[in-house]
SEDRENZA-120109 format. One line per 3 residues: number of its first residue (from 1); their letters; for each residue x, y, z of C-alpha. Coordinates in Angstrom, 2 decimals, padded with zeros to 5 digits. Last residue first. Example, Ala and Ser with C-alpha at 12.3 -4.5 7.8 and 13.67 -1.06 7.14 Angstrom:
2) SA) 013.67/-001.06/007.14 ~ 012.30/-004.50/007.80
! end
This chain:
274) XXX) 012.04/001.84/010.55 ~ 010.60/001.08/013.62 ~ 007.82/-000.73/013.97
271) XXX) 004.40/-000.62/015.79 ~ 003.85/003.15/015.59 ~ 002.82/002.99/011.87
268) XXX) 003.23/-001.07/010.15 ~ 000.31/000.04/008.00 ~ 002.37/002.54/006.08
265) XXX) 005.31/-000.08/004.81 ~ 007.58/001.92/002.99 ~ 009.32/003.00/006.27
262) XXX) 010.50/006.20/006.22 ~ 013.89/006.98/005.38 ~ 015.89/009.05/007.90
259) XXX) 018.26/006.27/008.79 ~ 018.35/005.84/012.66 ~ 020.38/007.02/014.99
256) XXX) 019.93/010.40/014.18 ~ 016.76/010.06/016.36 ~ 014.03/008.20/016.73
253) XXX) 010.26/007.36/017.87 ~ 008.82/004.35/018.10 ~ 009.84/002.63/020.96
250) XXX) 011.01/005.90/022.78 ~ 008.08/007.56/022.91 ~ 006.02/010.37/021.19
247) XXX) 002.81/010.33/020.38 ~ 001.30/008.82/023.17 ~ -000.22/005.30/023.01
244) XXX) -000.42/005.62/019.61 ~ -003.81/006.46/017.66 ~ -004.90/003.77/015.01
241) XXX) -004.82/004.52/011.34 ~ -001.95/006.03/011.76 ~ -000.65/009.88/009.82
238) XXX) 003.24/010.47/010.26 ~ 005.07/012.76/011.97 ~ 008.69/014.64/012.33
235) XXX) 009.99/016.81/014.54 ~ 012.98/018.54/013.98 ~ 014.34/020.25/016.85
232) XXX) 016.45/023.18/016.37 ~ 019.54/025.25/017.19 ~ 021.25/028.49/014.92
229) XXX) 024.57/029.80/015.09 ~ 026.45/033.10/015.37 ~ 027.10/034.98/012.04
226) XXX) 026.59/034.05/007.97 ~ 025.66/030.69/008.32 ~ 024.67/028.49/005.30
223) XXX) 020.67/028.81/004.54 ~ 018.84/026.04/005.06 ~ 017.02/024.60/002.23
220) XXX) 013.44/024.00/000.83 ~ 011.53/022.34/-002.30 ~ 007.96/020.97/-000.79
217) XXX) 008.92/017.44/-000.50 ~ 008.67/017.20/003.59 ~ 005.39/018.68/003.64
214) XXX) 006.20/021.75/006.31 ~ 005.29/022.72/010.00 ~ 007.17/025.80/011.40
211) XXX) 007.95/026.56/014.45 ~ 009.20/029.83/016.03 ~ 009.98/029.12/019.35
208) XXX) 013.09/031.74/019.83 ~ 012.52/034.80/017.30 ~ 011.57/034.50/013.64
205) XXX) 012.72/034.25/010.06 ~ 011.47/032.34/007.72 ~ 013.02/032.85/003.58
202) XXX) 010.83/032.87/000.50 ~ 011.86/032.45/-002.51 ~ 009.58/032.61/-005.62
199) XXX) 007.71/031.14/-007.71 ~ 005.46/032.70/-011.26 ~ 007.49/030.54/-013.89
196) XXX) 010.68/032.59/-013.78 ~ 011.34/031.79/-010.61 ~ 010.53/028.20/-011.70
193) XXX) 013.53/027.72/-013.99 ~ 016.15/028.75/-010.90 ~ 014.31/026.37/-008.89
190) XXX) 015.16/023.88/-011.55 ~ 018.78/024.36/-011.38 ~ 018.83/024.03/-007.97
187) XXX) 016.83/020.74/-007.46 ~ 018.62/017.90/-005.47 ~ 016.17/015.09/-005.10
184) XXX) 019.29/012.62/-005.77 ~ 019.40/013.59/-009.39 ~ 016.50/011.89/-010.14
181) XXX) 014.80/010.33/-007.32 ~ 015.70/006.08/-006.80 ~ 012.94/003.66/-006.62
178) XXX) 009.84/002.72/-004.49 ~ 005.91/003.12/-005.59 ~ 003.79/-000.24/-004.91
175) XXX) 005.18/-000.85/-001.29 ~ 005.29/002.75/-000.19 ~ 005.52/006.49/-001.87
172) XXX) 009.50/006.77/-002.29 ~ 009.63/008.48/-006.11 ~ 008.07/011.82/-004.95
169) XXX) 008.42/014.31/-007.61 ~ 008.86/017.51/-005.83 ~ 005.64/020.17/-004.49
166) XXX) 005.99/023.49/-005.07 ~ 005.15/025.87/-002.02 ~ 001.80/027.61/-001.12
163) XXX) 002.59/028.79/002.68 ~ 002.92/032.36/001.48 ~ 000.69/032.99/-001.74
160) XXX) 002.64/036.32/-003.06 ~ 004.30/034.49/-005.88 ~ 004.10/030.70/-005.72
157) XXX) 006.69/029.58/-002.96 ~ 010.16/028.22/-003.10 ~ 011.48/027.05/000.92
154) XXX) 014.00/028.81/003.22 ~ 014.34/027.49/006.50 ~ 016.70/031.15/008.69
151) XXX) 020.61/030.20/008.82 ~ 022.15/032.37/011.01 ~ 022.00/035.92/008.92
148) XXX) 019.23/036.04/007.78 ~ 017.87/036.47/011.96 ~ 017.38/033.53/013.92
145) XXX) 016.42/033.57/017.62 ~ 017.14/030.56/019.38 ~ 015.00/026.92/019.98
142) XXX) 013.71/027.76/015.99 ~ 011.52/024.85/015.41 ~ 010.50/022.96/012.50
139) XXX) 007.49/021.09/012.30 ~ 008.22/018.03/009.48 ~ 005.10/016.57/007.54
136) XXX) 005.14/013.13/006.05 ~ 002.12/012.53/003.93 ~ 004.28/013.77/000.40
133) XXX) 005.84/009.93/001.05 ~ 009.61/010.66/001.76 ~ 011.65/012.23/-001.12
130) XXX) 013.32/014.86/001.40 ~ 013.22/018.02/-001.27 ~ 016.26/019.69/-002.38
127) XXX) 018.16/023.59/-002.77 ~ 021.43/022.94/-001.25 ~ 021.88/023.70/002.50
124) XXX) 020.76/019.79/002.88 ~ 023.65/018.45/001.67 ~ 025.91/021.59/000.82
121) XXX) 026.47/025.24/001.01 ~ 029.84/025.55/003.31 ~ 029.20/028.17/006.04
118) XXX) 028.87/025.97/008.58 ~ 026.99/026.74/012.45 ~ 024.13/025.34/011.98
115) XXX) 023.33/023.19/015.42 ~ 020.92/019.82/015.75 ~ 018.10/018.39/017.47
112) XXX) 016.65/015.64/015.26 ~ 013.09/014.10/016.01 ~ 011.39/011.21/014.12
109) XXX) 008.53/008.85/014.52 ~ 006.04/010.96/015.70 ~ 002.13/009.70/016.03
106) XXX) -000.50/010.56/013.48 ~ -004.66/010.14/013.96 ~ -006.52/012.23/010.96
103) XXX) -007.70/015.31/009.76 ~ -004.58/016.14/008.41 ~ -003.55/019.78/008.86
100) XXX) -005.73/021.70/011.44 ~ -006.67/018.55/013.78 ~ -003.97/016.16/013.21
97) XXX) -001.17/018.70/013.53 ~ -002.83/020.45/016.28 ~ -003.07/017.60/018.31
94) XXX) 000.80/016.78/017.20 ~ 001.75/020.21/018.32 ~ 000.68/020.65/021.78
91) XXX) 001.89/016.54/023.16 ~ 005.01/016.94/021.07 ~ 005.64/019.63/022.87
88) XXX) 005.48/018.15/026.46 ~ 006.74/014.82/025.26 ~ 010.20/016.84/023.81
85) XXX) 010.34/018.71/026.93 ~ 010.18/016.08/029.60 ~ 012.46/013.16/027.35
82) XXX) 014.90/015.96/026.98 ~ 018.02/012.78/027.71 ~ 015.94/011.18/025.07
79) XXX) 017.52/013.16/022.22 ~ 020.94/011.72/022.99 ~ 023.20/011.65/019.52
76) XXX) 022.90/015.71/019.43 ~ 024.11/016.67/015.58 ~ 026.40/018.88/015.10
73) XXX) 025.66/020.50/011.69 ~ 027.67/020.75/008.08 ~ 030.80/019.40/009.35
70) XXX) 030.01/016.33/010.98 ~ 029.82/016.98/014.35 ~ 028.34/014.74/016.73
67) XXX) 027.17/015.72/020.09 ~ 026.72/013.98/023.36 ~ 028.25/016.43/024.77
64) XXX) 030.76/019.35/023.06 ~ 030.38/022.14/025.27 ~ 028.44/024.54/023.95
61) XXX) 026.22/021.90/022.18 ~ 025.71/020.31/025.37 ~ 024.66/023.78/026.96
58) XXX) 022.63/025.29/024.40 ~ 020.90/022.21/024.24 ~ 019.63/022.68/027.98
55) XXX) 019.11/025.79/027.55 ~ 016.70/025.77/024.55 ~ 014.92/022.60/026.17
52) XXX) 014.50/024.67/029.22 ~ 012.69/027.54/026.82 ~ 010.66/025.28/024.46
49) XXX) 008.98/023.49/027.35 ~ 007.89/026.65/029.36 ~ 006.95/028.27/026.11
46) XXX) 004.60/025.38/025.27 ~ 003.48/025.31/028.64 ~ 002.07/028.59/028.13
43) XXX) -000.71/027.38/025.83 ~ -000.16/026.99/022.13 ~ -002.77/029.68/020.03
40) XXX) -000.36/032.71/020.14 ~ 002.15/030.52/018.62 ~ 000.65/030.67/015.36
37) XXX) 002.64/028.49/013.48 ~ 004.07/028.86/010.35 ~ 002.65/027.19/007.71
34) XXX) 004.00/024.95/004.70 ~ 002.94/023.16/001.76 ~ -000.89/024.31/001.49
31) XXX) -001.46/022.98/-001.58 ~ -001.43/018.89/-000.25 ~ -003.29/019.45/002.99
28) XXX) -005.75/021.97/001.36 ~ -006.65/019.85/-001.40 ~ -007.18/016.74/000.61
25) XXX) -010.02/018.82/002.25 ~ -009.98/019.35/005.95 ~ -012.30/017.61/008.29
22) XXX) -014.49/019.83/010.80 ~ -014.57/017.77/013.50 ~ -018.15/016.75/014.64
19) XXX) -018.02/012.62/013.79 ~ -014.52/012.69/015.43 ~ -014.31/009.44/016.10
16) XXX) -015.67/007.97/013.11 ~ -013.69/011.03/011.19 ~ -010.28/009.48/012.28
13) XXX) -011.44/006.06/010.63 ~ -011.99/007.69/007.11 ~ -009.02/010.07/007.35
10) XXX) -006.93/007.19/008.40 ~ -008.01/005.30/005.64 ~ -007.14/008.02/002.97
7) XXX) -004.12/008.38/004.83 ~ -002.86/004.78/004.04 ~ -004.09/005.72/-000.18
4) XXX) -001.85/008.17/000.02 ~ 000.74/006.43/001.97 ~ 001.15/003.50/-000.59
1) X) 000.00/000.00/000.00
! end
């Protein structure tokens, strides 16, 4: 089964449950690339969460523990030492997530926390889309302030529609639909063909919390660091027919540890990891 016709079925079985929830159109989840958050709307524990976490990774990053670096980002190899703070958020965004975006039941399966701090444009600070299933979404968020000069999430949009970004060819879409993305999803040259099509860039920027929620193929990149650095966490979901226990725990949910590629097998959700 691909994931497109998997969320179909969680859509279905989400709306049993949910017989008044106002169910958003398929259109909507698959034009509407990216938002930004409206952080207004997250109670205060949100902040509360967001804030320690920010310290706390401030501090291992600062000094080097349990951190990787590999020359484009360090990379924090012990996400589960936040177990607190990553639950607590995951617990105000995922909610929203399957309430506002999919209109379904989704659980996380992936979180990176990582540092920019290169100024070499490559990997993922190259114009590219992830080549998951188009059903993954990825929130984004900013645990520092970041200006364009530390490396603001910079994604191709149609002219003056924010949040409306172009969509790559997703060769990775389950058990039916698996093989190899030209050029290795890497897209620069035809971004610079689409800004002359009606797209253009458009580049977040935002103080400490900032999150922003994204289909994992619309074309993005991070922007190589110009001054100071710039800390995340990456959290990634994915739509289940049947609700996890919680939506974030350490049987199903990873880190760096763990290749990146989704599991081609929708149905197998929470109860496997990749």
């Amino acid at each position: 089964m691909n994931y497109d016709e998997y969320y179909l079925l969680c859509r279905e079985e989400y709306m049993k449950h949910n017989p008044s929830a106002e169910q958003v159109t398929l259109q909507n989840f698959y034009d509407e690339t990216v938002v930004v958050r409206n952080l207004s709307s997250f109670p205060v524990e949100y902040e509360e969460a967001m804030n320690e976490l920010s310290l706390k990774i401030k501090k291992d990053f600062d000094t080097g523990k349990d951190c990787d670096d590999d020359g484009l980002m360090v990379k924090h190899n012990n996400i589960w030492k936040f177990s607190k703070e990553i639950k607590q958020i995951c617990d105000i965004l995922a909610p929203v997530l399957e309430r506002d975006k999919y209109s379904c039941y989704v659980y996380v399966d992936k979180i990176y926390i990582y540092r920019t701090e290169t100024t070499k444009p490559d990997s993922s600070y190259l114009w590219h889309y992830d080549n998951n299933p188009h059903e993954i979404v990825k929130t984004l968020i900013y645990l520092n302030d970041v200006t364009e000069q530390n490396s603001p999430f910079e994604y191709l949009q149609k002219q003056g529609a924010p949040g409306y970004g172009f969509l790559g060819l997703c060769t990775r879409k389950g058990t039916k639909t698996c093989y190899k993305p030209p050029n290795g999803s890497r897209v620069g040259s035809q971004v610079e063909a689409l800004l002359q099509q009606g797209y253009e860039k458009n580049k977040i920027c935002g103080p400490k919390g900032t999150a922003i929620s994204f289909l994992n193929n619309t074309y993005h990149k991070v922007n190589v660091l110009e001054r100071g650095y710039r800390d995340v966490i990456n959290i990634r979901v994915k739509p289940t027919l049947n609700p996890a226990p919680e939506y974030a725990n350490e049987k199903w949910t990873t880190g760096f540890e763990h290749s990146g590629v989704v599991n081609m097998d929708p149905e197998k959700a929470w109860t496997k990891l990749v």
